[in-house]
N, C-alpha and C positions, 0 to 999 in steps of 0.2 A: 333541587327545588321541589316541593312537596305538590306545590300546585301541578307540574307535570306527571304525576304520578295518583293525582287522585279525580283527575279531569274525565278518566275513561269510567273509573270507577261511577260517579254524582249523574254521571251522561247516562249509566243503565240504570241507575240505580232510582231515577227521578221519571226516565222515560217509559220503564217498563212495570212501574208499580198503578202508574195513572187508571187504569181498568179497574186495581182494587180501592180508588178512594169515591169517594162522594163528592158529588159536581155541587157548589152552594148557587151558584146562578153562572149565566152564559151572556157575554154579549157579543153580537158580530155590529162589524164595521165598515167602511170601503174607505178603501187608502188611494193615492196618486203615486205615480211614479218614485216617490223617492219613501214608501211607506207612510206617510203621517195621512192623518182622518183629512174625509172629505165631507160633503154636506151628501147624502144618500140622494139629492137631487144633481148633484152634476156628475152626469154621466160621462161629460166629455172626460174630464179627470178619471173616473174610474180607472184603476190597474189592479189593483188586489184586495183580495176580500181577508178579512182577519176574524178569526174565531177567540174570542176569550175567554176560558174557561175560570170560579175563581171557586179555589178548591175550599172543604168543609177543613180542610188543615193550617187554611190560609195561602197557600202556595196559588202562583198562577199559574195557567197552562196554556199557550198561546199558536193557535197554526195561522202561518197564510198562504194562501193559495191565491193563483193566478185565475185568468178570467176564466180558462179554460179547464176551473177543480183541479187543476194539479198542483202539488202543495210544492211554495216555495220555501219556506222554512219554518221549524217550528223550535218554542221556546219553553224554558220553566223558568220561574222566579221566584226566588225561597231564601232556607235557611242552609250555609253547609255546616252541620254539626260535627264534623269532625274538623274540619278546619276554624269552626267557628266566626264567620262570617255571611252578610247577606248576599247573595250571587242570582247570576244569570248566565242561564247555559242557553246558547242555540245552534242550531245545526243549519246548513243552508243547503241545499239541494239544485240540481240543473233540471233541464227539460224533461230526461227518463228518469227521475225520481234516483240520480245518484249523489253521492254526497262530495260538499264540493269544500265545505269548509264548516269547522267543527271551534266554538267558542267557550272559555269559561271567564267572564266575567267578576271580578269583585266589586260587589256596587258600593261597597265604604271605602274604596280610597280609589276606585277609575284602574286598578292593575288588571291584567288581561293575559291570556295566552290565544293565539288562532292557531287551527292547525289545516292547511290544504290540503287536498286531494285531488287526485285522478287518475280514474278507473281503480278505484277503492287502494292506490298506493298513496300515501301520504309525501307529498313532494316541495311544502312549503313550510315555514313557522317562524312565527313572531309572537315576542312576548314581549310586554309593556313593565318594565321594573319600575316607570314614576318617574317625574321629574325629568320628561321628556330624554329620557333611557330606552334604550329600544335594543332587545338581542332579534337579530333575523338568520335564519336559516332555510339552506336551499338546497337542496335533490339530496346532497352528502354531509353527511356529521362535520367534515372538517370547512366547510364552507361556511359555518356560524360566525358571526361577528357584529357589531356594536356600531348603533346608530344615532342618531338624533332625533328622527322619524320614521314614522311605520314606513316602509318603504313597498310595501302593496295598496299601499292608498295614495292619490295625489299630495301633496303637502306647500307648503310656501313658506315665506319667514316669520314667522312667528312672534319674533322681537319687533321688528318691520309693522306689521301687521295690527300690534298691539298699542303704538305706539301713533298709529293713526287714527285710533278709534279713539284713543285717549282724550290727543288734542281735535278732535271734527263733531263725535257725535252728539247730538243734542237731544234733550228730550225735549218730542215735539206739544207744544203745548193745548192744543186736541185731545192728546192721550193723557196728558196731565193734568186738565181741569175735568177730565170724566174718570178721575184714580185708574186712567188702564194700564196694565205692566206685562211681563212677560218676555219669554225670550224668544227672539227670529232663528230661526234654524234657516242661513244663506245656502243654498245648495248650488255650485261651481263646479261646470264642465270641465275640467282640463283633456285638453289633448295629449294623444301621445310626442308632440312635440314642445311639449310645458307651454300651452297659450292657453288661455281662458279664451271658451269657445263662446259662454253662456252663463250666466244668474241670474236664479231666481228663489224666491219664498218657499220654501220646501210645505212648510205648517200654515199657508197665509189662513186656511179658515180658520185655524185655533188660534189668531194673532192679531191687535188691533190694525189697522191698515196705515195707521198713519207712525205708528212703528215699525211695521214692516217696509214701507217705502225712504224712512231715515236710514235703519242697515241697508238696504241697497243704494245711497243717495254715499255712503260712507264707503261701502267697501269697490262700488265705483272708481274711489280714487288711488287703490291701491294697482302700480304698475308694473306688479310682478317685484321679483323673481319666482314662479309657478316650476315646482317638479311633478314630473307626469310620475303615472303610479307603474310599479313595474312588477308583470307574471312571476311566476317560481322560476323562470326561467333566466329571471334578471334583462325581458325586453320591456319597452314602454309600451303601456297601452290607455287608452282613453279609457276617464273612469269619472266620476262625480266623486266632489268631495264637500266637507260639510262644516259648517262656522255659525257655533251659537254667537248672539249679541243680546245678551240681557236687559233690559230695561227695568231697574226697580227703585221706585219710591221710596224718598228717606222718610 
């Protein structure tokens, strides 16, 4: 698969030229816990601050760092011309600035490879082939195998899931006599014993409110089945996980 082989290559070749291009403007931001913008007034939310760079190439360049300057991950958003697609590489980073997991993203069809680490050996991987296809791999080459779900991320059912939202959700008629639309990003505790601990509004300031409290009013009524998301190690562990709900206007 070409994508694994050209991943290492797009990751220097994006990160290490950024000093030779020209910055076209800069915005920072403050994010909440789950990453998405806050209003620069509520502190209490504050968790990380975001740099955005937007390059005179067109490319983005993205850092964030935590309250205390220390960078938690950073990003590029571009073009890959040898693969000839639009992508998103980001690297993630822990406490001492080492690297914890390494991404290349296709943003024209959602395909993906992650790659973990620890203590700079690489110990985990998952790749996204589409169509809810999932190859995972863990410490040893022959441990790779075929999934339905990322399985370092929480997950539930999907079909289940879909089919609740189908027949429950309504568009609330507030958001609809003022054309508002947009999508809720639900963000969902799961424990390492598959129970939803907690949900909430991950984007509520970027989302009207009386759409954001229909997704929560809907997925409410979902009673599980919740799988917890499991280390390189293959144990559970508590981890949030994430459920756009779109709202759009015919």
């Amino acid at each position: 698969m070409r994508l694994l082989f050209t991943l290492a290559l797009w990751t220097l070749t994006f990160f290490s030229t950024l000093g030779q291009e020209k910055i076209e403007k800069q915005k920072v931001t403050f994010l909440n816990q789950h990453f998405y913008e806050i209003s620069e007034k509520d502190l209490e939310q504050r968790a990380y601050k975001r740099v955005e760079n937007q390059l005179k190439s067109g490319e983005r360049m993205i850092w964030i760092f935590d309250l205390e300057n220390r960078m938690v991950s950073q990003l590029k958003i571009g073009f890959n011309n040898v693969e000839k697609f639009n992508q998103e590489i980001r690297e993630e980073f822990d406490e001492n600035n080492a690297l914890k997991t390494q991404t290349l993203k296709n943003l024209d069809n959602g395909k993906y490879i992650t790659f973990y680490f620890n203590e700079g050996e690489k110990t985990g991987q998952v790749t996204f082939l589409g169509d809810r296809t999932y190859s995972i791999w863990r410490t040893e080459l022959d441990s790779e195998q075929s999934s339905n779900r990322d399985e370092f991320k929480p997950g539930l059912d999907q079909d289940k899931l879909q089919t609740l939202f189908i027949n429950n959700l309504d568009y609330p008629n507030s958001a609809r006599s003022t054309r508002q639309s947009g999508t809720v990003e639900l963000a969902l505790l799961i424990s390492k014993e598959g129970e939803l601990k907690q949900v909430e509004v991950a984007n509520a300031y970027l989302i009207h409110k009386a759409l954001a409290n229909e997704a929560l009013r809907v997925i409410r009524l979902y009673d599980g089945p919740f799988y917890p998301a499991l280390d390189t190690n293959g144990n559970p562990i508590e981890a949030w996980m994430y459920i756009p709900v779109r709202f759009k206007l015919g």
